[in-house]
C-alpha positions in Angstrom: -16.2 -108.2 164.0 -12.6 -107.4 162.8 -12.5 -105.3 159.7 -11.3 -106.9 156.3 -7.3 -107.7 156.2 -5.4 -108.1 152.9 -2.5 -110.6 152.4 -0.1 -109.7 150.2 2.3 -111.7 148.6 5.8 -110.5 149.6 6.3 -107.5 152.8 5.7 -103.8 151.5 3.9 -104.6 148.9 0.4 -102.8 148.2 -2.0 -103.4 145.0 0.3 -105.8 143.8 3.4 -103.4 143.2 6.2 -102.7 145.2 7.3 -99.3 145.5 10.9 -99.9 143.4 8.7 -100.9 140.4 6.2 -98.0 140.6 9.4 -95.4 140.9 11.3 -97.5 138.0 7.9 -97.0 135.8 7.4 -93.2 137.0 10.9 -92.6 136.1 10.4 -94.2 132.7 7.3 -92.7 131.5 9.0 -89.2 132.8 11.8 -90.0 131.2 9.5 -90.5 127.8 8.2 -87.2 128.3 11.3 -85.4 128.9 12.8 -87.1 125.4 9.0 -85.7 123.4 9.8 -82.3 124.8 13.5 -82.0 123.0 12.3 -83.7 120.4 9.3 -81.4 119.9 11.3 -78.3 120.6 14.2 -79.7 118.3 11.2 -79.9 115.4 9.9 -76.1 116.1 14.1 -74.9 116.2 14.4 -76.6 113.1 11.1 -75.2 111.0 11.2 -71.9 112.5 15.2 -71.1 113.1 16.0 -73.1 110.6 14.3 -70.7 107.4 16.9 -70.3 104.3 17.7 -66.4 104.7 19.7 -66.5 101.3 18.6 -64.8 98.2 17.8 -68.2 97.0 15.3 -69.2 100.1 13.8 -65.8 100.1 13.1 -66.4 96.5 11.6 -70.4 97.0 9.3 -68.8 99.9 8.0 -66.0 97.7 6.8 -69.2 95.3 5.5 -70.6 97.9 3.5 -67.5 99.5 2.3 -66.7 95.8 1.3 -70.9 95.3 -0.7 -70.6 98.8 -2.3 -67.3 97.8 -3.8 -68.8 94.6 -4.4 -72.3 96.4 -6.3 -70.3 99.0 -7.6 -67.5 96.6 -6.0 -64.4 99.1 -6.5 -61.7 95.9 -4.9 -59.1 98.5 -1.6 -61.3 98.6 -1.4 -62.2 95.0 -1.7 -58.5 94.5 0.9 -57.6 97.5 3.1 -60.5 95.5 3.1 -59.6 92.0 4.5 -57.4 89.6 4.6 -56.6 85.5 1.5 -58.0 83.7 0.6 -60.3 86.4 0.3 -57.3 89.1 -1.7 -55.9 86.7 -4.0 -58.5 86.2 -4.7 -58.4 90.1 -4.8 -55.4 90.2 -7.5 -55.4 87.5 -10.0 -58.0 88.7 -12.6 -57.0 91.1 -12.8 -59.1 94.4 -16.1 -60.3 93.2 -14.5 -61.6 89.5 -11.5 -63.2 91.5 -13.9 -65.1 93.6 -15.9 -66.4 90.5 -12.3 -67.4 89.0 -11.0 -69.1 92.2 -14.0 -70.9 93.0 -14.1 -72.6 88.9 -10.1 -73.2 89.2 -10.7 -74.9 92.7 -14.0 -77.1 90.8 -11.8 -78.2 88.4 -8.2 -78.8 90.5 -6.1 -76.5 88.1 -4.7 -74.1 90.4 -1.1 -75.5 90.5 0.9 -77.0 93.3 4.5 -76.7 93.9 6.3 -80.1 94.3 9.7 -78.7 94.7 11.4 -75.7 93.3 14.4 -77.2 91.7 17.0 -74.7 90.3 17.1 -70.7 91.3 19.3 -68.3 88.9 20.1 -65.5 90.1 20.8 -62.0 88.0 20.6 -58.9 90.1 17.1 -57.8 91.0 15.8 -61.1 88.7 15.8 -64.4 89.4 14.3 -67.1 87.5 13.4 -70.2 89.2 12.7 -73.7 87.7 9.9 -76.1 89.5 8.3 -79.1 89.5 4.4 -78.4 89.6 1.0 -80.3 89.3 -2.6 -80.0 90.0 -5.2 -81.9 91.9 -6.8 -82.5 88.7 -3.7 -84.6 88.1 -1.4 -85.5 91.0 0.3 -88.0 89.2 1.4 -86.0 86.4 4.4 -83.3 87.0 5.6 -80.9 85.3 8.3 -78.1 85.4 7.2 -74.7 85.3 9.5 -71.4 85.8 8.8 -68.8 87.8 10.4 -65.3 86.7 10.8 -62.7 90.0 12.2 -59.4 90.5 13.2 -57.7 93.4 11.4 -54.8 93.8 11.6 -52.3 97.0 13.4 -54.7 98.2 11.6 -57.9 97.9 10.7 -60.3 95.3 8.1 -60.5 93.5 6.3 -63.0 91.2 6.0 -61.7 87.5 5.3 -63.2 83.9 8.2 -65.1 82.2 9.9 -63.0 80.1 8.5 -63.2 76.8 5.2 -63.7 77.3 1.9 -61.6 76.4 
């Protein structure tokens, strides 16, 4: 008995694709992967290399470290980010209090969220910075808010707008 033979429809050919096609596909798909790569690597360049170093940046990311430290409830940041009468307040509160606080702002969705950070000014160690804000309470409604910093040892801190209690 002769073993099992295959016909095939044209010479060379073997599962029904000839060897041109499978390099032409093996090519493209490592031709895909090659073109996610630079993109991917373009994207980490671009959020990592690409962080605003000027007074104005450093002063947006201090916003937003302070805006994740109270959306996350980190009392050792807020504390590490404050200064005047809002360091104080931190500074104040026992872990335990904090947590009580946090967990009711979180219940309710009023801890805010910052949309954009419009305008930064600028005045020596002070800067006072104008953004739009809402809550999860409210998503749909926006607000502006200003931020009033200070630099202080060399790094900005959040503080109470001038002014207030």
């Amino acid at each position: 008995m002769a073993p099992p033979q295959r016909i095939g429809g044209q010479q060379g050919e073997q599962g029904g694709e000839s060897a041109p096609a499978r390099s032409k596909k093996w090519l493209l798909a490592a031709g895909g992967a090659a073109v996610l790569v630079v993109a991917l690597i373009a994207t980490v360049m671009a959020l990592m290399g690409g962080a605003d170093d000027s007074p104005e940046g450093q002063v947006k990311a201090v916003i937003g470290d302070y805006t994740d430290a109270l959306r996350s409830g980190d009392l050792e940041n807020l504390r590490a980010s404050t200064c005047g009468d809002l360091h104080a307040f931190y500074q104040g509160i026992t872990p335990e209090q904090f947590k009580g606080v946090h967990e009711v702002s979180t219940e309710r969705g009023s801890i805010p969220v910052v949309d954009s950070v419009d305008a930064v000014r600028i005045t020596g160690d002070t800067a006072l910075a104008q953004a739009t804000v809402y809550t999860t309470a409210d998503p749909s409604k926006r607000t502006a808010r200003t931020f009033d910093l200070q630099r202080t040892d060399g790094s900005w801190k959040v503080c109470d707008p001038a002014g207030t209690p």
